[in-house]
N, C-alpha and C positions, 0 to 999 in steps of 0.2 A: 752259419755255414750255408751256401748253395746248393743247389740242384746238383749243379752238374758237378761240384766239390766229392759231395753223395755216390755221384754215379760212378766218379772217377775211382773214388775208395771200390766201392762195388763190383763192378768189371773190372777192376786193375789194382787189387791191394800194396804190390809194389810199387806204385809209384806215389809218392810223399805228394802232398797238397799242402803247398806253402804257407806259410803264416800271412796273413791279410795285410797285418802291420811290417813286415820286415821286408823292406825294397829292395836291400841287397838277394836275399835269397828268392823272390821270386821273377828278379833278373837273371840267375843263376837256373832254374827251373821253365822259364818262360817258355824255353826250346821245347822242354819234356813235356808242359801241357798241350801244347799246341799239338804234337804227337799226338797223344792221349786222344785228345778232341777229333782228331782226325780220325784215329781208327778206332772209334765211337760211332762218327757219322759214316763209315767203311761197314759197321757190323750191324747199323739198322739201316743202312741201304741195300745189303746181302739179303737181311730177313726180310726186308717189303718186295725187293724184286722176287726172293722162293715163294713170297707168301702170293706173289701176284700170279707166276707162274703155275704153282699149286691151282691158285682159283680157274685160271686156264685150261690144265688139265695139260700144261708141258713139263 
């Protein structure tokens, strides 16, 4: 299993991470990871930008 397999269980316990081997179901899914991933790189773009802000002092 991957990182980002990991991460996705982690931040996102609802959403299934497909079986590696089975093409039908991650054709099925493909939509819902790409989600995921998206608003993965949405929620440590939020925290780098607070965190930059923060260092700023805005």
């Amino acid at each position: 299993m991957g990182a980002l397999e990991n991460l996705i269980r982690l931040l996102s316990p609802e959403t299934q991470v497909p079986d590696p081997f089975d093409a039908e179901e991650i054709a099925r899914r493909s939509k819902d990871l790409q989600w995921t991933q998206e608003r993965i790189i949405d929620m440590i773009a939020t925290g780098v930008a607070k965190g930059i802000a923060k260092a700023f002092g805005k």
